[in-house]
PDB file of N, CA, C and O in Angstrom:
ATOM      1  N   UNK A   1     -12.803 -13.761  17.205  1.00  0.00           N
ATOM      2  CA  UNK A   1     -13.214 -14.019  15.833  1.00  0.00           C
ATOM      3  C   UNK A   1     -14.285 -15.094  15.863  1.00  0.00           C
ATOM      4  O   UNK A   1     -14.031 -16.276  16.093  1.00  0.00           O
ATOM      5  N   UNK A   2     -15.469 -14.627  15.623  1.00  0.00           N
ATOM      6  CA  UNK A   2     -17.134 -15.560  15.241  1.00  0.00           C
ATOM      7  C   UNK A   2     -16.954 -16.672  13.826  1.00  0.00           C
ATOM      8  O   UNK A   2     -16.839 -16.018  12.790  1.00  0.00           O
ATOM      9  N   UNK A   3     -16.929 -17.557  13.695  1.00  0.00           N
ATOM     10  CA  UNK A   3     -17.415 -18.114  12.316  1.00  0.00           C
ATOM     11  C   UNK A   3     -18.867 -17.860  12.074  1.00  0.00           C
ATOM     12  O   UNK A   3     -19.535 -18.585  11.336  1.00  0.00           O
ATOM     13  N   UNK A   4     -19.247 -17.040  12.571  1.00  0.00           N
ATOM     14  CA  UNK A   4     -20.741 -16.498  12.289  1.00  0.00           C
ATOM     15  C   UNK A   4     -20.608 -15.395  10.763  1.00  0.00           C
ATOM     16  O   UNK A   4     -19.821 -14.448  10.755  1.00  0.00           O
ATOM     17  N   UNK A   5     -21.464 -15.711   9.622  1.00  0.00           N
ATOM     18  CA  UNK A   5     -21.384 -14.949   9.019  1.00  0.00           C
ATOM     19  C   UNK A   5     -22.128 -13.676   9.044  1.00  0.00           C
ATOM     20  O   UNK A   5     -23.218 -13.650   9.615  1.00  0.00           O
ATOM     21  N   UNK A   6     -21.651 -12.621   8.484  1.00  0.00           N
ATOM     22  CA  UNK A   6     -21.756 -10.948   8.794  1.00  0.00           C
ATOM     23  C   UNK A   6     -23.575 -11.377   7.359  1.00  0.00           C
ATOM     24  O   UNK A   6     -23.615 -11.898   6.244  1.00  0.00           O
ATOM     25  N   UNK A   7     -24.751 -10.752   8.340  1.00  0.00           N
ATOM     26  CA  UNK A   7     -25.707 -10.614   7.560  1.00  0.00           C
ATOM     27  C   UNK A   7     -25.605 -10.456   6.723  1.00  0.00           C
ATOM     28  O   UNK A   7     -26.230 -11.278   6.053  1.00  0.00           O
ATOM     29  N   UNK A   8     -24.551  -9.011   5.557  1.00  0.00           N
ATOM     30  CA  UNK A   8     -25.191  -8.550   4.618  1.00  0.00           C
ATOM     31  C   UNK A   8     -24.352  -9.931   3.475  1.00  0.00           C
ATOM     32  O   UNK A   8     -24.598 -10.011   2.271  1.00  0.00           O
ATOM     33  N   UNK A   9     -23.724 -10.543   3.960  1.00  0.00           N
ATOM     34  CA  UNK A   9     -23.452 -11.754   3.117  1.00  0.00           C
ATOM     35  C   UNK A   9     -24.066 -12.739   2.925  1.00  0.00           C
ATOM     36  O   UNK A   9     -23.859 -13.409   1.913  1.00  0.00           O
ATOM     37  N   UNK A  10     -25.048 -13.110   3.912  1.00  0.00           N
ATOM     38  CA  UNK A  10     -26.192 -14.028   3.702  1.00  0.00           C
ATOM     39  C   UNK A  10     -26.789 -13.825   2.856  1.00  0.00           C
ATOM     40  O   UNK A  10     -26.741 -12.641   2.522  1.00  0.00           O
ATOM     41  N   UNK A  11     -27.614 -14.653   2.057  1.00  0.00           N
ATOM     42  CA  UNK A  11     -28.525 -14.545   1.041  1.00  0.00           C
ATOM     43  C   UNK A  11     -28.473 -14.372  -0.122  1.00  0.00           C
ATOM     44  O   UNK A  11     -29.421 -14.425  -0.906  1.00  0.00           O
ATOM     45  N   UNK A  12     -26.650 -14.004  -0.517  1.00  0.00           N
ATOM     46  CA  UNK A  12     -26.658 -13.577  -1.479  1.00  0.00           C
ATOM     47  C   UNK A  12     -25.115 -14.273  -2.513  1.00  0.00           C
ATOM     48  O   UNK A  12     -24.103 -14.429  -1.830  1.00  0.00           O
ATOM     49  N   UNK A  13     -25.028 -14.541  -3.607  1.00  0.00           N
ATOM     50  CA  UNK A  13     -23.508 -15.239  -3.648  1.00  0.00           C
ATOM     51  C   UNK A  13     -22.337 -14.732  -3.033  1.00  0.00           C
ATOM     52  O   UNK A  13     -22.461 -13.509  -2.963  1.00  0.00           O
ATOM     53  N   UNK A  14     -21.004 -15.192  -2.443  1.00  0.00           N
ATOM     54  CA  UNK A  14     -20.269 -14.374  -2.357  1.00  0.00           C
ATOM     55  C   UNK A  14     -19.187 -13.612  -3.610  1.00  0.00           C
ATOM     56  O   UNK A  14     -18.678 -14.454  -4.350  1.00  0.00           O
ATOM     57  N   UNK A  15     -18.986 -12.859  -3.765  1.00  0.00           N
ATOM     58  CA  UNK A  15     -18.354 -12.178  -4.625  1.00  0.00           C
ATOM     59  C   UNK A  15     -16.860 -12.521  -4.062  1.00  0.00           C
ATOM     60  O   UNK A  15     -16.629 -12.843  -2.896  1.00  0.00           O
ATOM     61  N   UNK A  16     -15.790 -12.382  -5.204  1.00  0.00           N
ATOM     62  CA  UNK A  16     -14.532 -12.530  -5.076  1.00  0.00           C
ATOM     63  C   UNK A  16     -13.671 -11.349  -4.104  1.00  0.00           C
ATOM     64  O   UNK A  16     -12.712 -11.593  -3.371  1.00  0.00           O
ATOM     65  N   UNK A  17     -14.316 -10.025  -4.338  1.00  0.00           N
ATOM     66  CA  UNK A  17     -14.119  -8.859  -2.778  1.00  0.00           C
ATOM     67  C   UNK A  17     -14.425  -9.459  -1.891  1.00  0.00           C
ATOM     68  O   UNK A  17     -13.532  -9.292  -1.061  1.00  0.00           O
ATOM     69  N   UNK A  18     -15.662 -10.527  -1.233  1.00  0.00           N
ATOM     70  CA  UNK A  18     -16.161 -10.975  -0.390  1.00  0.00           C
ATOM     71  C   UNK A  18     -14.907 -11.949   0.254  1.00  0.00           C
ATOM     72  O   UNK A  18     -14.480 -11.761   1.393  1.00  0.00           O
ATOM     73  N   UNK A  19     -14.381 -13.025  -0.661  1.00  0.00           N
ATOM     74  CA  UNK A  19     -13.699 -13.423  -0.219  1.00  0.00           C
ATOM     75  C   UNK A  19     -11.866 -13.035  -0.121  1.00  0.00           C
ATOM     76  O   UNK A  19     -11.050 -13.796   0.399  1.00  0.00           O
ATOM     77  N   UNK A  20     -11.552 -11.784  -0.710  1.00  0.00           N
ATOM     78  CA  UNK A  20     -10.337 -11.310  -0.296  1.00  0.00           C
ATOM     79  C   UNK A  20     -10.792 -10.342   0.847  1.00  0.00           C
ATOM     80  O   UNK A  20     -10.131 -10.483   1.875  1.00  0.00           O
ATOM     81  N   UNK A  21     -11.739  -9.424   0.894  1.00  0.00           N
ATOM     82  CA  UNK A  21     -11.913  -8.862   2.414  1.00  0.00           C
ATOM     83  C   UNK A  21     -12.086 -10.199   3.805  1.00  0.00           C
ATOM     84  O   UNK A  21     -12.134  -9.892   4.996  1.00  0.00           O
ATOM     85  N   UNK A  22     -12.124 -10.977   3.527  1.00  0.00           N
ATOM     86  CA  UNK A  22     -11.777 -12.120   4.536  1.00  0.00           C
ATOM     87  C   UNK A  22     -10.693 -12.584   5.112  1.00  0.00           C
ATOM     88  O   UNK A  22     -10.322 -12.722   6.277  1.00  0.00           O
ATOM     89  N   UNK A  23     -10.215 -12.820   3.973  1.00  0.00           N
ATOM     90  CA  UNK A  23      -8.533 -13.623   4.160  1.00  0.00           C
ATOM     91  C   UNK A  23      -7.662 -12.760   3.768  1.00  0.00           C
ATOM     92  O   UNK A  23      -6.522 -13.185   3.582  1.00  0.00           O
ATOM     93  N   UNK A  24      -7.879 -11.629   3.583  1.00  0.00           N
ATOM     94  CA  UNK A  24      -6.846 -10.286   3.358  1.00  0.00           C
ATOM     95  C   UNK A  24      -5.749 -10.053   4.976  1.00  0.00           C
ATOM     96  O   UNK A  24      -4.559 -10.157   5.274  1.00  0.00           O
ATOM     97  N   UNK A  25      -6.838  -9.750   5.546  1.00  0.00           N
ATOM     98  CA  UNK A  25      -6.340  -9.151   7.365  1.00  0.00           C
ATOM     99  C   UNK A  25      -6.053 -10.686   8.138  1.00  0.00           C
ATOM    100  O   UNK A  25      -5.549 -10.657   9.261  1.00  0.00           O
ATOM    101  N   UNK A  26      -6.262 -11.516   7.744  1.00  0.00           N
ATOM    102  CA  UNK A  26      -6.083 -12.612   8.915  1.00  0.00           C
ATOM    103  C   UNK A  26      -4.933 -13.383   9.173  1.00  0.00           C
ATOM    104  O   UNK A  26      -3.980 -13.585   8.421  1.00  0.00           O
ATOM    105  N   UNK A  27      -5.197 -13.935  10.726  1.00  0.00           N
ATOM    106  CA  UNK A  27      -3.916 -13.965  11.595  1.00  0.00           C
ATOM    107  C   UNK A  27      -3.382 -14.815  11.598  1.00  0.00           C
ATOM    108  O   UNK A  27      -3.864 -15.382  10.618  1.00  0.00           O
ATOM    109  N   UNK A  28      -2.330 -15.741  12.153  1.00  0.00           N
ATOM    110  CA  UNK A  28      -2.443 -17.075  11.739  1.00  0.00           C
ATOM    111  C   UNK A  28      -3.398 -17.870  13.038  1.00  0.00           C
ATOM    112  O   UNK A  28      -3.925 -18.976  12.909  1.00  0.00           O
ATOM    113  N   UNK A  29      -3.449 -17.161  14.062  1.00  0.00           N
ATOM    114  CA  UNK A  29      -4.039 -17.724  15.795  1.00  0.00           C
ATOM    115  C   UNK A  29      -5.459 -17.853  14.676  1.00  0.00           C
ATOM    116  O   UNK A  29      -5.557 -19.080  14.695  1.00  0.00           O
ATOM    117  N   UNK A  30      -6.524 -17.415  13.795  1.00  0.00           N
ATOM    118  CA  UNK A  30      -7.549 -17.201  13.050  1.00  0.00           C
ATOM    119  C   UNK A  30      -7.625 -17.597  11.777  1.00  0.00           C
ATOM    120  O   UNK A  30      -8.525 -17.121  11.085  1.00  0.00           O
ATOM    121  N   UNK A  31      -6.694 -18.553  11.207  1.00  0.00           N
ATOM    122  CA  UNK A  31      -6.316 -18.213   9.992  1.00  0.00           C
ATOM    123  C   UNK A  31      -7.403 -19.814   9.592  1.00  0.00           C
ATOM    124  O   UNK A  31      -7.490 -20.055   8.388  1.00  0.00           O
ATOM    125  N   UNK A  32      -8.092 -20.718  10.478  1.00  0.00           N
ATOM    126  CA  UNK A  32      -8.453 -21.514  10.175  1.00  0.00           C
ATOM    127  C   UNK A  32      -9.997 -21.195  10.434  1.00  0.00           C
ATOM    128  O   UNK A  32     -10.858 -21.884   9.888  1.00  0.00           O
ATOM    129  N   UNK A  33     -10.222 -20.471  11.010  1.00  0.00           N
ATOM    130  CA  UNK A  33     -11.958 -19.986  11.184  1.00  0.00           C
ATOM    131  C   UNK A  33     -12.343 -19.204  10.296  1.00  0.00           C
ATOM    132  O   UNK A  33     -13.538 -19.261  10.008  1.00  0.00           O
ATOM    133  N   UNK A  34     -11.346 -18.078   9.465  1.00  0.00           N
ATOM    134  CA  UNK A  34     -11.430 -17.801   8.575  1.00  0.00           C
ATOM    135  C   UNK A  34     -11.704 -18.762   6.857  1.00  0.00           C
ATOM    136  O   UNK A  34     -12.566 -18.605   5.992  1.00  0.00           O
ATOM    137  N   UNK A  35     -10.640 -19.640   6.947  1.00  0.00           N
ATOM    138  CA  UNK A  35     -11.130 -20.502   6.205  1.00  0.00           C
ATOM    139  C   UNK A  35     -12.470 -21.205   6.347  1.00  0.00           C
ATOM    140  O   UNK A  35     -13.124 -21.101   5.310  1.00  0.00           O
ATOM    141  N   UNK A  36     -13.067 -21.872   7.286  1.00  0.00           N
ATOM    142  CA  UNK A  36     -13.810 -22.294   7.660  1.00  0.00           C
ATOM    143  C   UNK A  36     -14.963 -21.246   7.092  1.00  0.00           C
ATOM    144  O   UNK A  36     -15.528 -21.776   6.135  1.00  0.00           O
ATOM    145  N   UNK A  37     -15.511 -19.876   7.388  1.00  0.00           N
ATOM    146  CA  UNK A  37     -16.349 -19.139   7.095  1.00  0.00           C
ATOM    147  C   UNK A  37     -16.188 -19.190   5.459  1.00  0.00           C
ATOM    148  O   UNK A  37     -17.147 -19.353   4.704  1.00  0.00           O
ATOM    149  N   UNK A  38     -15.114 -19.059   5.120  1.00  0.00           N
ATOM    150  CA  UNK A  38     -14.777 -19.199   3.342  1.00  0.00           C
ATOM    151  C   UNK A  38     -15.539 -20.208   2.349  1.00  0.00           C
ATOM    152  O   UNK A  38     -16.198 -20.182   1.309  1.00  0.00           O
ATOM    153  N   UNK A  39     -14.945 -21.303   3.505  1.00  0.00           N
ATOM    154  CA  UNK A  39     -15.459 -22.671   2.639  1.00  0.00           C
ATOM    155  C   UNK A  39     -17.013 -22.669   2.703  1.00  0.00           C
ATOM    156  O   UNK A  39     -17.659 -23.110   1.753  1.00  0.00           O
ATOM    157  N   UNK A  40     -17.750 -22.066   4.062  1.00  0.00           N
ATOM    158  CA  UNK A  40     -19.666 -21.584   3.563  1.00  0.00           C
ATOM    159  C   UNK A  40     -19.766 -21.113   2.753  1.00  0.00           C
ATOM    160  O   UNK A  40     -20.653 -21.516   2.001  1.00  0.00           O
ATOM    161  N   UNK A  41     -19.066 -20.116   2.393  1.00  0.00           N
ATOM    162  CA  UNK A  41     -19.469 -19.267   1.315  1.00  0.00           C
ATOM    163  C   UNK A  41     -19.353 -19.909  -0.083  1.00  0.00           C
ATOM    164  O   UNK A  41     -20.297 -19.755  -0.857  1.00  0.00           O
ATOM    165  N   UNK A  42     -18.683 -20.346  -0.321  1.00  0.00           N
ATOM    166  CA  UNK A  42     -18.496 -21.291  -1.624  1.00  0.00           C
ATOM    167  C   UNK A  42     -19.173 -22.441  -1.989  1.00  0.00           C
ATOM    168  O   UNK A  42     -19.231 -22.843  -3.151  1.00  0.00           O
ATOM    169  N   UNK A  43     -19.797 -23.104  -0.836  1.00  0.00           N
ATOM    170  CA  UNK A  43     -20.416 -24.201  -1.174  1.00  0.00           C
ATOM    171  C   UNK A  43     -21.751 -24.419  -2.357  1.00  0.00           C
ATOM    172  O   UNK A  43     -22.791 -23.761  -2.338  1.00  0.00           O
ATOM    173  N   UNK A  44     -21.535 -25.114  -2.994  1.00  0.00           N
ATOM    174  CA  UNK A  44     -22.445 -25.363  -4.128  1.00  0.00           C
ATOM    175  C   UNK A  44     -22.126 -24.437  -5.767  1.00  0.00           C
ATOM    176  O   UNK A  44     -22.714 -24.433  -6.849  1.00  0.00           O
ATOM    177  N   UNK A  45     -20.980 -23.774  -5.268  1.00  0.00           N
ATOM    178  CA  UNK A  45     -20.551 -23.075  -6.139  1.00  0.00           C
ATOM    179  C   UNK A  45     -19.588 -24.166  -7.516  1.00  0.00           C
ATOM    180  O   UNK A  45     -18.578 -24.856  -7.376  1.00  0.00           O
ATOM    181  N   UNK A  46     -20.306 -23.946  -8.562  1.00  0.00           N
ATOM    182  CA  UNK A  46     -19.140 -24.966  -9.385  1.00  0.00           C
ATOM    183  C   UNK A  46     -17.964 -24.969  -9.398  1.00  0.00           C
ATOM    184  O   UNK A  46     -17.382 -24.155  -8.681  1.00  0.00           O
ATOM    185  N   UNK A  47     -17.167 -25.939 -10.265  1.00  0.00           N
ATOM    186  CA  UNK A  47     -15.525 -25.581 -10.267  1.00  0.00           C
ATOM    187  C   UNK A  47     -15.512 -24.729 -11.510  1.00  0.00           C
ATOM    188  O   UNK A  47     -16.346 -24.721 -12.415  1.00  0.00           O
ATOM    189  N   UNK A  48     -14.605 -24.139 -11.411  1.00  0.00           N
ATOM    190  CA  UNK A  48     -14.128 -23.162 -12.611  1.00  0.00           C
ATOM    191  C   UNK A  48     -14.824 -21.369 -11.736  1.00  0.00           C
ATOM    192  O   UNK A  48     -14.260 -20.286 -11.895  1.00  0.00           O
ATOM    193  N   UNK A  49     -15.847 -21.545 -11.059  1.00  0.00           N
ATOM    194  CA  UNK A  49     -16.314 -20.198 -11.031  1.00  0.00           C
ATOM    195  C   UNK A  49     -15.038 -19.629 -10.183  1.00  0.00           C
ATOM    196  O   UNK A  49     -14.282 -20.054  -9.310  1.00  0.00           O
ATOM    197  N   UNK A  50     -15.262 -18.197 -11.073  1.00  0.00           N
ATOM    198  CA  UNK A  50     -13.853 -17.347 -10.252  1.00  0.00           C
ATOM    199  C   UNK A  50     -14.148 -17.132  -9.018  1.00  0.00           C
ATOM    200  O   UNK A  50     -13.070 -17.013  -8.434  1.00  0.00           O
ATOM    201  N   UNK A  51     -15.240 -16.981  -8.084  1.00  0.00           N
ATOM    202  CA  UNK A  51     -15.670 -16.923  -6.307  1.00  0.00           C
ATOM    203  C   UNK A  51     -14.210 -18.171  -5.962  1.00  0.00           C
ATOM    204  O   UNK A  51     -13.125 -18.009  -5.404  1.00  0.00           O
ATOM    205  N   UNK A  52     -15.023 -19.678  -6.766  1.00  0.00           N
ATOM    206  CA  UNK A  52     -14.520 -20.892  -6.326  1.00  0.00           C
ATOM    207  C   UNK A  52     -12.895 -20.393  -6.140  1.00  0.00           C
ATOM    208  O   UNK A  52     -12.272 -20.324  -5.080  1.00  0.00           O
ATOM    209  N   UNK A  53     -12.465 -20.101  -7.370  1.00  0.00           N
ATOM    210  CA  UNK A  53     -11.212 -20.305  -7.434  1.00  0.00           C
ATOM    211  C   UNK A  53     -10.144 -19.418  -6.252  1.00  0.00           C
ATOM    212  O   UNK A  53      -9.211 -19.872  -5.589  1.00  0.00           O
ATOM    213  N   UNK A  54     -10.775 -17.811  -6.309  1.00  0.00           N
ATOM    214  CA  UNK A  54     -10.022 -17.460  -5.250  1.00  0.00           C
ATOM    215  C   UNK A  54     -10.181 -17.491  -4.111  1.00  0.00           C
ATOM    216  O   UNK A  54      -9.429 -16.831  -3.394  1.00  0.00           O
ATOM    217  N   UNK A  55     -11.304 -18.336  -3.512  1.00  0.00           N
ATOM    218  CA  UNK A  55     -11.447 -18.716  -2.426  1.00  0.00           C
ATOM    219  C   UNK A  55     -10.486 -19.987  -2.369  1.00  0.00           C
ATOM    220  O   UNK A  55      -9.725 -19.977  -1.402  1.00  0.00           O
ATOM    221  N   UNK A  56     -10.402 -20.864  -3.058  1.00  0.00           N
ATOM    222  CA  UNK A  56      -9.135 -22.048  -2.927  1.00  0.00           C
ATOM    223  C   UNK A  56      -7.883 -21.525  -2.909  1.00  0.00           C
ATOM    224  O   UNK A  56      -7.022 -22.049  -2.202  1.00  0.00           O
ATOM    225  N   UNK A  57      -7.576 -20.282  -3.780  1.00  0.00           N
ATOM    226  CA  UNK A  57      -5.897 -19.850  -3.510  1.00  0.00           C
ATOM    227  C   UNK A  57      -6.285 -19.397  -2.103  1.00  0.00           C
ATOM    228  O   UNK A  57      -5.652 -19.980  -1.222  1.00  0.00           O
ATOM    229  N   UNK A  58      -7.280 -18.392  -1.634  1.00  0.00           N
ATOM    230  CA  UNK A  58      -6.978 -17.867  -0.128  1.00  0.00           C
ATOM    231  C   UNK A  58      -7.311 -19.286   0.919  1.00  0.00           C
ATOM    232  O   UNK A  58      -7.114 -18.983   2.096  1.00  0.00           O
ATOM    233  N   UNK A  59      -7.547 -20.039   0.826  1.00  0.00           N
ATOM    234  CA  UNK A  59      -7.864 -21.530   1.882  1.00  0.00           C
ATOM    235  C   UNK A  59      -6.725 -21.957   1.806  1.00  0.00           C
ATOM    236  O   UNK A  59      -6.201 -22.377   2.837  1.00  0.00           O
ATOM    237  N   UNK A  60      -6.003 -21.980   0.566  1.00  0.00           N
ATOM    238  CA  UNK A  60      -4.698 -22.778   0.693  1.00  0.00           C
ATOM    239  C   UNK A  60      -3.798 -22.293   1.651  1.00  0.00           C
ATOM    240  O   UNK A  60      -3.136 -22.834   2.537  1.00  0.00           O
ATOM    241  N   UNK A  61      -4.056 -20.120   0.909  1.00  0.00           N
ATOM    242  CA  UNK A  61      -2.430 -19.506   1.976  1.00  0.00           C
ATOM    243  C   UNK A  61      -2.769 -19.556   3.668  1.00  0.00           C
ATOM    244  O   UNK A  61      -1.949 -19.677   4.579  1.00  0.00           O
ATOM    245  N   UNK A  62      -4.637 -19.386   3.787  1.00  0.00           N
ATOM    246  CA  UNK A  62      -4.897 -19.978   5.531  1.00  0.00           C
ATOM    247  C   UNK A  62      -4.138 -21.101   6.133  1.00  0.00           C
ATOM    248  O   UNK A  62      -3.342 -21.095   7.072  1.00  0.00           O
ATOM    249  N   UNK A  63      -4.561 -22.064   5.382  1.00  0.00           N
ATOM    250  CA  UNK A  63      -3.748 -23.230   5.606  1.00  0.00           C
ATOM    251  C   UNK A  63      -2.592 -23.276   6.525  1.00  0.00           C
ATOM    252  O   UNK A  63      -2.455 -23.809   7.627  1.00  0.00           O
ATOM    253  N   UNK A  64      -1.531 -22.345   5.536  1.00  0.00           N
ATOM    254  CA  UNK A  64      -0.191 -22.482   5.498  1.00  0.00           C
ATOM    255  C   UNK A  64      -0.082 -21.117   6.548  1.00  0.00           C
ATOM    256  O   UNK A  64       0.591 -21.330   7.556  1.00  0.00           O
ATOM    257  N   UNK A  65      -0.343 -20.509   6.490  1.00  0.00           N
ATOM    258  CA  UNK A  65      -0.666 -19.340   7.932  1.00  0.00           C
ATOM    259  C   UNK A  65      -0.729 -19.741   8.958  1.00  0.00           C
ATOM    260  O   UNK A  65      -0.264 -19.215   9.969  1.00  0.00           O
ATOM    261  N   UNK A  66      -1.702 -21.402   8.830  1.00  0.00           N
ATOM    262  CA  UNK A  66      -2.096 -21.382  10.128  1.00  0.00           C
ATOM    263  C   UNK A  66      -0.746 -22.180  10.907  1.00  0.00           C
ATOM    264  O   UNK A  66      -0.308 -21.966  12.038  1.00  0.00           O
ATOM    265  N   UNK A  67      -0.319 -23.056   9.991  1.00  0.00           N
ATOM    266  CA  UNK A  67       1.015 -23.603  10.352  1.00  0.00           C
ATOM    267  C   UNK A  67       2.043 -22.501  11.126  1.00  0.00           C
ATOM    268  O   UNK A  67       3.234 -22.803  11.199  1.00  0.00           O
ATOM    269  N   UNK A  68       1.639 -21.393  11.626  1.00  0.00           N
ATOM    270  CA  UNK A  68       3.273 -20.434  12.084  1.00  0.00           C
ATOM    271  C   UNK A  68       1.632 -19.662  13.392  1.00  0.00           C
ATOM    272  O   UNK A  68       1.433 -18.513  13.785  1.00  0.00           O
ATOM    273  N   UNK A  69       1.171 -20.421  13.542  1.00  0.00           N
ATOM    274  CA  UNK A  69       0.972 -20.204  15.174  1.00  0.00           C
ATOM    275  C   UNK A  69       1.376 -20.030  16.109  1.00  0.00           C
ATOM    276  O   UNK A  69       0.866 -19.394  17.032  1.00  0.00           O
ATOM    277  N   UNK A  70       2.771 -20.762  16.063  1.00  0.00           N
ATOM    278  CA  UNK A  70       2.815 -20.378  17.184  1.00  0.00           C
ATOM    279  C   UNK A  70       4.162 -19.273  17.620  1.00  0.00           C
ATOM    280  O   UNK A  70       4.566 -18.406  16.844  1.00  0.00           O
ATOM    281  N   UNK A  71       4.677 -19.482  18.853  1.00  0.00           N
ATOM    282  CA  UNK A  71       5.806 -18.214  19.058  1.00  0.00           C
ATOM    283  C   UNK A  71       6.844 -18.453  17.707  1.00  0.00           C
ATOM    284  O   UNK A  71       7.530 -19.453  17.490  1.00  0.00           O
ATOM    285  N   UNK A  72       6.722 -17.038  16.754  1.00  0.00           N
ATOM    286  CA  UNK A  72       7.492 -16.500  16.246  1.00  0.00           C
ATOM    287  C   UNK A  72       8.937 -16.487  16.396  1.00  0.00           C
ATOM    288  O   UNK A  72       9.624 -16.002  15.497  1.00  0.00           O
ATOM    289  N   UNK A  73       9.534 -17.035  17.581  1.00  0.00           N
ATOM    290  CA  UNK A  73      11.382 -16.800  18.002  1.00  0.00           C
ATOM    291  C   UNK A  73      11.370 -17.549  18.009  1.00  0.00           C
ATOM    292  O   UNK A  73      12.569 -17.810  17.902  1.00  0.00           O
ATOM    293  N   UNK A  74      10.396 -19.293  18.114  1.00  0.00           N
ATOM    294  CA  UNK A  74      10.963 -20.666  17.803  1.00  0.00           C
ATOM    295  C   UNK A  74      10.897 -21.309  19.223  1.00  0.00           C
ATOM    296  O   UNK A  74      11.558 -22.292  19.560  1.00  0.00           O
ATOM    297  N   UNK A  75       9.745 -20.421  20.256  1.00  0.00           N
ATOM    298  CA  UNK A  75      10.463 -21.177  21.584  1.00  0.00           C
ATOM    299  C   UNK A  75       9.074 -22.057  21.817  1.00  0.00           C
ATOM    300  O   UNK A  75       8.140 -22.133  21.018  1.00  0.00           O
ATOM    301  N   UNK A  76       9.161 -22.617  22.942  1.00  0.00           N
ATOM    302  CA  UNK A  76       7.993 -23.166  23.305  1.00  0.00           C
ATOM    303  C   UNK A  76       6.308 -22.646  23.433  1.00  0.00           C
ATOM    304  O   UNK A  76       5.293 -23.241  23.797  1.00  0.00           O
ATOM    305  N   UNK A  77       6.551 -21.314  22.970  1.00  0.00           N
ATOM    306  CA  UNK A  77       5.529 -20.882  23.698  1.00  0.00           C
ATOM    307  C   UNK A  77       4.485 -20.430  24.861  1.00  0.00           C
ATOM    308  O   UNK A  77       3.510 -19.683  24.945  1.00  0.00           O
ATOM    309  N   UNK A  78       5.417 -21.522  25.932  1.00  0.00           N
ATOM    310  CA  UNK A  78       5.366 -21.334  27.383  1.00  0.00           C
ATOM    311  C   UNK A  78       5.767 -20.167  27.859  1.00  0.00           C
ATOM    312  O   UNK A  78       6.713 -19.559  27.357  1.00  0.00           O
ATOM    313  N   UNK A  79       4.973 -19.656  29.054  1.00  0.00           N
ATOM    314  CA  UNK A  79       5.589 -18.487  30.043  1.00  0.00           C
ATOM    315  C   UNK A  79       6.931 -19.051  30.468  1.00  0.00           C
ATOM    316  O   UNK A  79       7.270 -20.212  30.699  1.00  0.00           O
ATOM    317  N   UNK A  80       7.619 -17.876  30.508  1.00  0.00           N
ATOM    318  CA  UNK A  80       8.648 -18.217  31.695  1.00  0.00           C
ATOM    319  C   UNK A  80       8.669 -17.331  32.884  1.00  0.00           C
ATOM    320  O   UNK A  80       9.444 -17.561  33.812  1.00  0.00           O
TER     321      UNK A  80
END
């Protein structure tokens, strides 16, 4: 996963599809580069605009995604 943004999004505002086709599929191992690409997209955008807003509910649930990184059964994560 690139934090490089996909051309046809450059140049242009992002739309609120823009930012649920982002943070729709993502993982939690990704769930912070995803945000990261999010928060470009929004920048300079006022408060109140609906882009802004559902890009802050999807940054928040990244967030909290990204918190369950690691092994799922609770173990160390280490090989054994």
């Amino acid at each position: 996963m690139s934090e490089a943004e996909r051309p046809d999004r450059l140049g242009r505002q992002a739309t609120v599809e823009d930012i649920r086709a982002l943070a729709g599929p993502s993982t939690p191992h990704f769930a912070l580069q995803v945000r990261n690409r999010i928060q470009r997209l929004i920048e300079g955008l006022p408060e109140g605009d609906p882009v802004r807003r559902e890009a802050e509910i999807q940054i928040a649930r990244l967030e909290e995604l990204a918190q369950h990184s690691g092994d799922p059964r609770g173990g160390t994560g280490a090989a054994h």
